[in-house]
TORPA-4810 file (N, C-alpha, C, O; in nm, 3 decimals):
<nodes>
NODE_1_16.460_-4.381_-2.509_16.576_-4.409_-2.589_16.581_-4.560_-2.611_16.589_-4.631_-2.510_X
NODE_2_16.577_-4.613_-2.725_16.544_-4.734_-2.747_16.681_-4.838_-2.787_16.715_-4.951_-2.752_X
NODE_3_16.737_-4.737_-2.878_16.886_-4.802_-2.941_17.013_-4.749_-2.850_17.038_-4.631_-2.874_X
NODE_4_17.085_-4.800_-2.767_17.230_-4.757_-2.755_17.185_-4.637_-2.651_17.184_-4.526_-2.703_X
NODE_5_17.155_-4.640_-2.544_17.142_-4.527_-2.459_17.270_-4.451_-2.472_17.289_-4.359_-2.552_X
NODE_6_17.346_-4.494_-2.392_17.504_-4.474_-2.380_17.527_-4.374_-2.520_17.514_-4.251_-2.511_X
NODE_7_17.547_-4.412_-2.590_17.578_-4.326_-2.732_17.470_-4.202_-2.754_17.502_-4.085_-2.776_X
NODE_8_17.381_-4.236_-2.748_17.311_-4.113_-2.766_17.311_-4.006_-2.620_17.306_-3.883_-2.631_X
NODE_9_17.318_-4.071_-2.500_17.361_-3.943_-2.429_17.455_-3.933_-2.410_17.457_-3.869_-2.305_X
NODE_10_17.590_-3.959_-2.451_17.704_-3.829_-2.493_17.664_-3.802_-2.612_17.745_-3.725_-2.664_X
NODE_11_17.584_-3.825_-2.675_17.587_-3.749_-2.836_17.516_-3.571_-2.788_17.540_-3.462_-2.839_X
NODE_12_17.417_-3.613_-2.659_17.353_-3.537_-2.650_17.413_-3.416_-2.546_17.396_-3.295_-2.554_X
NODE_13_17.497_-3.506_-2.432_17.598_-3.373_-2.376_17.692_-3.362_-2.465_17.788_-3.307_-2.412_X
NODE_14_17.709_-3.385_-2.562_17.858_-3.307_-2.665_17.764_-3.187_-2.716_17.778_-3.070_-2.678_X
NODE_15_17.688_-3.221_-2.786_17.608_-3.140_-2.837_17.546_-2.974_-2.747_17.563_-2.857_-2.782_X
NODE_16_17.486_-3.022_-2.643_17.454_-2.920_-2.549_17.635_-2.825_-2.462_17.648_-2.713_-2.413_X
NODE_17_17.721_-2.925_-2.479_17.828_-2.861_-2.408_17.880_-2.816_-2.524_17.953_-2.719_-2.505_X
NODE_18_17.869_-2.853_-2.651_17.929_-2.754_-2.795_17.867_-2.595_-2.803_17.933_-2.493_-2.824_X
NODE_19_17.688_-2.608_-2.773_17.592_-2.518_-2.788_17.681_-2.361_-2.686_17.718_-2.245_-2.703_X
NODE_20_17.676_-2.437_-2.612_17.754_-2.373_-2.472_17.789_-2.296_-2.466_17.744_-2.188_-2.427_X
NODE_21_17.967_-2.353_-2.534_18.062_-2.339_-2.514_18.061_-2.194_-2.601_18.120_-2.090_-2.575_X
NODE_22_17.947_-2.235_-2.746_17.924_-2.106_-2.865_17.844_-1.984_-2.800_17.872_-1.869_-2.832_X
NODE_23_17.754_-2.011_-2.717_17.666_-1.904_-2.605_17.787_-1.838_-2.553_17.801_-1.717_-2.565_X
NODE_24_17.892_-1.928_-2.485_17.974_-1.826_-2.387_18.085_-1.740_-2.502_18.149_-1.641_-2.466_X
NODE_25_18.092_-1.790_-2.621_18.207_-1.714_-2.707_18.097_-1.576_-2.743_18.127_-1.460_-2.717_X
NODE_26_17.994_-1.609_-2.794_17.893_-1.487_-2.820_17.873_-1.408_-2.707_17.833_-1.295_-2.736_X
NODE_27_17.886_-1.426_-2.604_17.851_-1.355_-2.469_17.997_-1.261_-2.430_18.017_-1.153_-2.374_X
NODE_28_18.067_-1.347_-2.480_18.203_-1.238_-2.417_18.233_-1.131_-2.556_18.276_-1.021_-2.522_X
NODE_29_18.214_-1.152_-2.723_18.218_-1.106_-2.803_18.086_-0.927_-2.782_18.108_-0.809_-2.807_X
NODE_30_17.970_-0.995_-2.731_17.906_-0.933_-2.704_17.949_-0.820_-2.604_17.945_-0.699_-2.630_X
NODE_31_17.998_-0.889_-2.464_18.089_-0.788_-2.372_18.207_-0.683_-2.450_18.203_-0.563_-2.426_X
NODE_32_18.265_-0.715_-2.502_18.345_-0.647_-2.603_18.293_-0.568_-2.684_18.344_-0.456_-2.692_X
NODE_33_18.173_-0.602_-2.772_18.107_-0.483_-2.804_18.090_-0.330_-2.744_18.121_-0.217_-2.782_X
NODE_34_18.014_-0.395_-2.612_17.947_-0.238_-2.512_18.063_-0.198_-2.487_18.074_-0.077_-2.465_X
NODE_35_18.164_-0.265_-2.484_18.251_-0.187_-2.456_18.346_-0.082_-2.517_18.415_0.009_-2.472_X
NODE_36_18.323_-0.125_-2.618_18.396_-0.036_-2.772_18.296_0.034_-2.820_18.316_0.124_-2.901_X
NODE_37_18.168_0.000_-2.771_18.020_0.103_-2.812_17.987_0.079_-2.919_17.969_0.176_-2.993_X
NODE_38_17.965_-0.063_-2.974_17.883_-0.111_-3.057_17.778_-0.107_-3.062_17.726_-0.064_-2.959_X
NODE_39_17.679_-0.148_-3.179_17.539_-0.218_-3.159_17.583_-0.304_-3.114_17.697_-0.349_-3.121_X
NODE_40_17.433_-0.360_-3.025_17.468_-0.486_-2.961_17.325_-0.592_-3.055_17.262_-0.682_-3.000_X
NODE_41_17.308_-0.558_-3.164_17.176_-0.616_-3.181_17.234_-0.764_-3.236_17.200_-0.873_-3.191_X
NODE_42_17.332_-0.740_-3.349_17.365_-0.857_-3.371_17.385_-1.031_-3.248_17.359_-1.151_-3.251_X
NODE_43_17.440_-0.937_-3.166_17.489_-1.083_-3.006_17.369_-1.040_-3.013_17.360_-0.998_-3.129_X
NODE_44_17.236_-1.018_-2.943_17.158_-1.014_-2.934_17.084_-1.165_-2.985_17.081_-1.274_-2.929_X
NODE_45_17.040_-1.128_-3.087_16.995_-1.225_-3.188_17.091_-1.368_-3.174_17.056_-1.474_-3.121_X
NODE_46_17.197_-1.344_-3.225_17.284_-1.499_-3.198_17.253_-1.513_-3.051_17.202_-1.625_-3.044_X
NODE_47_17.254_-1.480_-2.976_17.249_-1.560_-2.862_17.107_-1.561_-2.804_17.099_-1.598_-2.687_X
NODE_48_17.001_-1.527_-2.864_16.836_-1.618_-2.853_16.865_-1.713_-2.973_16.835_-1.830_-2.995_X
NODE_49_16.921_-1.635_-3.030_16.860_-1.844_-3.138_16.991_-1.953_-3.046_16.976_-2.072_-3.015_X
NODE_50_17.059_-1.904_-3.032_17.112_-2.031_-2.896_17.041_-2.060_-2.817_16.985_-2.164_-2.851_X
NODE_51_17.003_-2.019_-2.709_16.892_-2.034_-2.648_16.830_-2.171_-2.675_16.851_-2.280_-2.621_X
NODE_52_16.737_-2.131_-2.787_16.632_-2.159_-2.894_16.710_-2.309_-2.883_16.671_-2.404_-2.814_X
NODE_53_16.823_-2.306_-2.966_16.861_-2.450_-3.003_16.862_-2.564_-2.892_16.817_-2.679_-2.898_X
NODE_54_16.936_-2.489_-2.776_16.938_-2.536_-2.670_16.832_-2.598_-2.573_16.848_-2.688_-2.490_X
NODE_55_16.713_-2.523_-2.608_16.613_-2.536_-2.552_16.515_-2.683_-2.584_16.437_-2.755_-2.522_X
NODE_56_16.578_-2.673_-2.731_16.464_-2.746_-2.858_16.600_-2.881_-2.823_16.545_-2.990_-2.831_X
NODE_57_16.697_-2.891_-2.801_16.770_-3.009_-2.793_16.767_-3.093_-2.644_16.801_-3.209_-2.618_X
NODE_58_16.715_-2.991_-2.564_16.647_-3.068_-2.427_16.518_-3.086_-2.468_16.477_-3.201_-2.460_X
NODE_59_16.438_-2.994_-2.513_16.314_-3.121_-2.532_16.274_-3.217_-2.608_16.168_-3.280_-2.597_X
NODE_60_16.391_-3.235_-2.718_16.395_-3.368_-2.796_16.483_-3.457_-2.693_16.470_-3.578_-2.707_X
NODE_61_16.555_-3.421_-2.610_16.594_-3.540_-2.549_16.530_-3.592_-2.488_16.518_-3.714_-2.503_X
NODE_62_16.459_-3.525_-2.393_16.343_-3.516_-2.304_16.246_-3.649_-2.346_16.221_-3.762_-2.303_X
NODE_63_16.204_-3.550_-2.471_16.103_-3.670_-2.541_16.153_-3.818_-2.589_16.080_-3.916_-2.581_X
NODE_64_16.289_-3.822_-2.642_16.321_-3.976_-2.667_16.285_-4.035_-2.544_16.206_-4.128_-2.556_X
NODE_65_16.331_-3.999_-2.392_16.315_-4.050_-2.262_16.204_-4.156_-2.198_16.211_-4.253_-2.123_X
NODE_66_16.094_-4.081_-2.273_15.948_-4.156_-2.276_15.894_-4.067_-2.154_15.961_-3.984_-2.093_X
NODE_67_15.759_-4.101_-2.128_15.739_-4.069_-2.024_15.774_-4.074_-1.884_15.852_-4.160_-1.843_X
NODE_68_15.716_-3.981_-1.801_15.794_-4.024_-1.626_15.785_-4.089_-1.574_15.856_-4.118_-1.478_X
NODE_69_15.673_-4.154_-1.624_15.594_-4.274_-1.518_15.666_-4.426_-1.556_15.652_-4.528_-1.489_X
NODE_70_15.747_-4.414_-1.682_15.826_-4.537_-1.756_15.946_-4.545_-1.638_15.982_-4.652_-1.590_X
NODE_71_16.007_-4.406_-1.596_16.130_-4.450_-1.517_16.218_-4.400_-1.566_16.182_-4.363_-1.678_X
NODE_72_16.390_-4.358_-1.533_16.472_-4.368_-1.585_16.478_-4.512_-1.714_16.419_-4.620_-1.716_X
NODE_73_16.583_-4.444_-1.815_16.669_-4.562_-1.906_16.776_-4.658_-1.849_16.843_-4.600_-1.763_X
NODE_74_16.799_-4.737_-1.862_16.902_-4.853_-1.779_17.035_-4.782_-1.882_17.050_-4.807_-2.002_X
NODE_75_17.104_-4.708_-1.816_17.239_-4.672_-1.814_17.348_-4.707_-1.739_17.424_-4.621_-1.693_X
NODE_76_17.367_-4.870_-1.715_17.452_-4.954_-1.617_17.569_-4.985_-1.725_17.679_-5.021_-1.683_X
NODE_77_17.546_-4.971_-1.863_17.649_-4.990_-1.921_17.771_-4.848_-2.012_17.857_-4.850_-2.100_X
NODE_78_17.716_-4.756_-1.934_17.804_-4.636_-1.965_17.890_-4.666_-1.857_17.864_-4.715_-1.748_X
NODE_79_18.012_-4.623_-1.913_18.137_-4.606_-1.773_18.121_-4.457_-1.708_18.100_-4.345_-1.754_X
NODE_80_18.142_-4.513_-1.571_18.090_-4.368_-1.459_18.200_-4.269_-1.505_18.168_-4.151_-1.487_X
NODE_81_18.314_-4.287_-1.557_18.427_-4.218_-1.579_18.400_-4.102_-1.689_18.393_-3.981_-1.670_X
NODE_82_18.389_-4.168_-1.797_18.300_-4.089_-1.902_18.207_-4.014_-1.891_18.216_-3.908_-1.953_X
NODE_83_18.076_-4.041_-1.802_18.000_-3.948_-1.753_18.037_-3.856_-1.721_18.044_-3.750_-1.782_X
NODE_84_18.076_-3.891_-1.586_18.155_-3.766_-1.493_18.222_-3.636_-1.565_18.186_-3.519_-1.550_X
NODE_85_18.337_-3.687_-1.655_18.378_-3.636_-1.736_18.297_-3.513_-1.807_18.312_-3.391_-1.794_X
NODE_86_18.194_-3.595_-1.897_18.124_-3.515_-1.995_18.056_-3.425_-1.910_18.022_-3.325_-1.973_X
NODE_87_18.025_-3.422_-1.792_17.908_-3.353_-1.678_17.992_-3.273_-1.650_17.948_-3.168_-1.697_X
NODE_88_18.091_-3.251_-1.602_18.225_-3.161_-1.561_18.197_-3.102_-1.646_18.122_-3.006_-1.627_X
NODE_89_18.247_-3.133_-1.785_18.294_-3.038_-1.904_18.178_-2.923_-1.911_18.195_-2.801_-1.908_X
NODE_90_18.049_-2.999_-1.920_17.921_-2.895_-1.890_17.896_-2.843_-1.821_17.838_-2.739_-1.854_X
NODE_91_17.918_-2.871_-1.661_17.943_-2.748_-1.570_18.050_-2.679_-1.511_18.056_-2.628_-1.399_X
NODE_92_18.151_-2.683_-1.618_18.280_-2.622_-1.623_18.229_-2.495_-1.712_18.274_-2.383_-1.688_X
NODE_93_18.153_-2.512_-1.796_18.122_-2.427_-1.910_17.998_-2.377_-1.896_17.962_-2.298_-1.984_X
NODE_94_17.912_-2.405_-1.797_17.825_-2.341_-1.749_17.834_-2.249_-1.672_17.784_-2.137_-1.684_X
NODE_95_17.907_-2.294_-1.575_17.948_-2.173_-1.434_18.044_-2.030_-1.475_18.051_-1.927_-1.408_X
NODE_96_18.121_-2.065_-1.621_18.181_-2.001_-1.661_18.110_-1.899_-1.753_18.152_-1.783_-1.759_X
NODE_97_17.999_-1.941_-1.828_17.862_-1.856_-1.849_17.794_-1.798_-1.782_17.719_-1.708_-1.819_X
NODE_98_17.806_-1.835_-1.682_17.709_-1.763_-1.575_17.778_-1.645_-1.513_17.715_-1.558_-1.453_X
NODE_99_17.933_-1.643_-1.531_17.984_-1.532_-1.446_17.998_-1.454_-1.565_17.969_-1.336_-1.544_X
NODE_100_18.030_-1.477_-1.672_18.014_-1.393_-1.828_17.874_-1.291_-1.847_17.870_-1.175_-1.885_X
NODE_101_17.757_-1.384_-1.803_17.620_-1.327_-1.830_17.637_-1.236_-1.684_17.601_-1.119_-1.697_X
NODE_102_17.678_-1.266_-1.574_17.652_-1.152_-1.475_17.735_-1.019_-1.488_17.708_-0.911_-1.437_X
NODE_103_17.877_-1.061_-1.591_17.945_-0.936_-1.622_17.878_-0.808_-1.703_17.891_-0.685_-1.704_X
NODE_104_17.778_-0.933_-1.785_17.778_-0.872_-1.892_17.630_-0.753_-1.836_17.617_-0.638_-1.880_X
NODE_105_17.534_-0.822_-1.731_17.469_-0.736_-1.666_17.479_-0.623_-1.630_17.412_-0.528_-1.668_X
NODE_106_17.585_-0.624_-1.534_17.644_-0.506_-1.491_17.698_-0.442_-1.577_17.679_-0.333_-1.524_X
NODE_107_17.750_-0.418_-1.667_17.820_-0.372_-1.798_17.666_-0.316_-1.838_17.660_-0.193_-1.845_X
NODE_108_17.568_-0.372_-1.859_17.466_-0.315_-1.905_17.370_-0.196_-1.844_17.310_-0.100_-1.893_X
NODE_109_17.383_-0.239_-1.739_17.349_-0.203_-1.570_17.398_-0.031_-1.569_17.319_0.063_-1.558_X
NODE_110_17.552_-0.020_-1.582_17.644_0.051_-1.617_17.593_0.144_-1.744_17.581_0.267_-1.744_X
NODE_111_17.575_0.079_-1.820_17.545_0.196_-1.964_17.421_0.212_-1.943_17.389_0.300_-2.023_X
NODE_112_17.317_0.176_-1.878_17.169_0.176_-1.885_17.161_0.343_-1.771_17.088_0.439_-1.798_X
NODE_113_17.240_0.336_-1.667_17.242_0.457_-1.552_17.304_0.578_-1.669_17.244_0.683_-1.689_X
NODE_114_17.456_0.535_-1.753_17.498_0.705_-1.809_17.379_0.710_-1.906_17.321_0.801_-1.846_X
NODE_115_17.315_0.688_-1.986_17.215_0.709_-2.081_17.100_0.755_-1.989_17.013_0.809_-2.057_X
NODE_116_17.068_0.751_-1.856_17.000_0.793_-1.781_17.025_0.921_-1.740_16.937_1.006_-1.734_X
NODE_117_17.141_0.941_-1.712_17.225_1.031_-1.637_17.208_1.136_-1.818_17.115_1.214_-1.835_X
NODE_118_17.292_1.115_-1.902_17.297_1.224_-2.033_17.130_1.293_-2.030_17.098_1.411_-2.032_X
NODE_119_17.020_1.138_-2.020_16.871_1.245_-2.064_16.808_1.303_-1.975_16.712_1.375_-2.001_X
NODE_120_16.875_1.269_-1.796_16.809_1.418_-1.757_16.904_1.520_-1.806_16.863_1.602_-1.888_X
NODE_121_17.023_1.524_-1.766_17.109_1.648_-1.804_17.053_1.734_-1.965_17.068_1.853_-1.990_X
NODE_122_16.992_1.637_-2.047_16.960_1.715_-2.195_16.846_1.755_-2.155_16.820_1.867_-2.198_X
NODE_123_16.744_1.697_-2.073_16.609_1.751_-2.030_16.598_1.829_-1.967_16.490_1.887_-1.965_X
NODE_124_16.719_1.876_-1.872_16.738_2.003_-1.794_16.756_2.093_-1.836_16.682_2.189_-1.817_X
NODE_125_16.904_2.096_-1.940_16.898_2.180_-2.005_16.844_2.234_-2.136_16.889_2.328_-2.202_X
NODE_126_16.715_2.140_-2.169_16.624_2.163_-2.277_16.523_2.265_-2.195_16.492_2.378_-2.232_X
NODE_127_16.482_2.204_-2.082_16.371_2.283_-1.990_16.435_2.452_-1.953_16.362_2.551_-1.962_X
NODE_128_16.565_2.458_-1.915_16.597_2.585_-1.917_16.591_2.624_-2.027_16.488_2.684_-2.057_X
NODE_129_16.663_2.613_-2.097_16.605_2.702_-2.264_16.502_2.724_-2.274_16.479_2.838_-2.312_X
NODE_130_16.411_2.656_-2.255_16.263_2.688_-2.348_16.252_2.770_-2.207_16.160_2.849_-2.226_X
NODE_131_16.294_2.785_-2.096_16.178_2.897_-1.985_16.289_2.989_-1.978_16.302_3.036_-1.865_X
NODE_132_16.343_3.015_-2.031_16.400_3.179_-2.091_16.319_3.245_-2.159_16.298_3.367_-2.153_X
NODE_133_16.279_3.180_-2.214_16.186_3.217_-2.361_16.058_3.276_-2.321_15.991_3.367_-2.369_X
NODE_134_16.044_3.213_-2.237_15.891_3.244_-2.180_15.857_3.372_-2.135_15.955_3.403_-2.067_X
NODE_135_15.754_3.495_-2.130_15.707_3.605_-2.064_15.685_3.571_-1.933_15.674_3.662_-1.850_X
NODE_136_15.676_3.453_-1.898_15.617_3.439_-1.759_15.489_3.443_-1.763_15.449_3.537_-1.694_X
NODE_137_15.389_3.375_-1.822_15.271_3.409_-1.822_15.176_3.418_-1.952_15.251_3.384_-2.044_X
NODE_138_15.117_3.432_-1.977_15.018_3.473_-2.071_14.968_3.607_-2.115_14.880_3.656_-2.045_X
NODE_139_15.004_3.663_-2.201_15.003_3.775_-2.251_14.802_3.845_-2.216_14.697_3.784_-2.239_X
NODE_140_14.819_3.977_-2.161_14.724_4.092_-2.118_14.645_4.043_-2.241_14.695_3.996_-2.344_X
NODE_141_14.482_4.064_-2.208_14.391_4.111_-2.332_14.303_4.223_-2.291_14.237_4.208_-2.188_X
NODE_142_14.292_4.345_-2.366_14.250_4.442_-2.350_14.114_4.377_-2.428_14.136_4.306_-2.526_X
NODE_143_13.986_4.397_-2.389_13.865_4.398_-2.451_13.781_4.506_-2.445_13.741_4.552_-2.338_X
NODE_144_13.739_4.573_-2.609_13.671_4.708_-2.595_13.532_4.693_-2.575_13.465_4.609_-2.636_X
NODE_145_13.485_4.778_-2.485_13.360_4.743_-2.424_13.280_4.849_-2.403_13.191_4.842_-2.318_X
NODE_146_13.301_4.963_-2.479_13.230_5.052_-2.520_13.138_5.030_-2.656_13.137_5.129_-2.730_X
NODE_147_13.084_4.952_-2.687_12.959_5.004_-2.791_12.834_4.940_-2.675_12.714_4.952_-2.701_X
</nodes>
């Protein structure tokens, strides 16, 4: 980071704690879905291309950084107050994602066992039907064996 450290990393935790904050609104929208028995494909999708963004905005930060062997950036002129701050806000909104994504597990967890539970019950009672049907066996062949 060459110009203005300070400015560009809160530009860069606003940014990642904005990304966030939109992951955790899609994640609980998503919870709301399974629960009303939606598709879930749409949250699906929005929340990998979050991901995605998220991912691609740490490794452009990453990369302004320079390499490892350069060192940290001299950040003696950000106020510790502000930091702190902005770091809170991100793991205020992280931890709060994280208990969203574990709801949303179990919620999944949950519908993944009854959809388990309905296709043996249809496979059971598909398998009884069809062995009603059945003779038990394979039908007699008489072969004439007189000429």
């Amino acid at each position: 980071m060459t110009a203005d450290p300070g400015k560009r990393l809160f530009s860069y935790l606003s940014k990642k704690t904005s990304l966030l904050q939109q992951y955790l609104s899609v994640t609980e929208e998503f919870i709301d879905a399974l629960k009303q028995s939606e598709t879930p494909a749409p949250f699906l999708l929005k929340r990998e291309s979050l991901i995605q963004e998220i991912e691609n905005l740490d490794r452009s930060f990453q990369a302004r950084l320079g390499r490892p062997g350069q060192g940290p950036p001299d950040l003696s002129d950000i106020p510790r107050e502000a930091m702190r701050a902005s770091l809170d806000s991100m793991r205020r909104v992280l931890a709060e994602a994280g208990s969203r994504d574990k709801a949303l597990t179990e919620l999944a967890k949950e519908e993944s066992d009854s959809l388990r539970g309905d296709l043996l019950r249809f496979r059971t009672a598909r398998n009884a039907a069809q062995g009603y049907g059945k003779a038990g066996g394979s039908e007699p062949r008489f072969l004439d064996t007189r000429k």
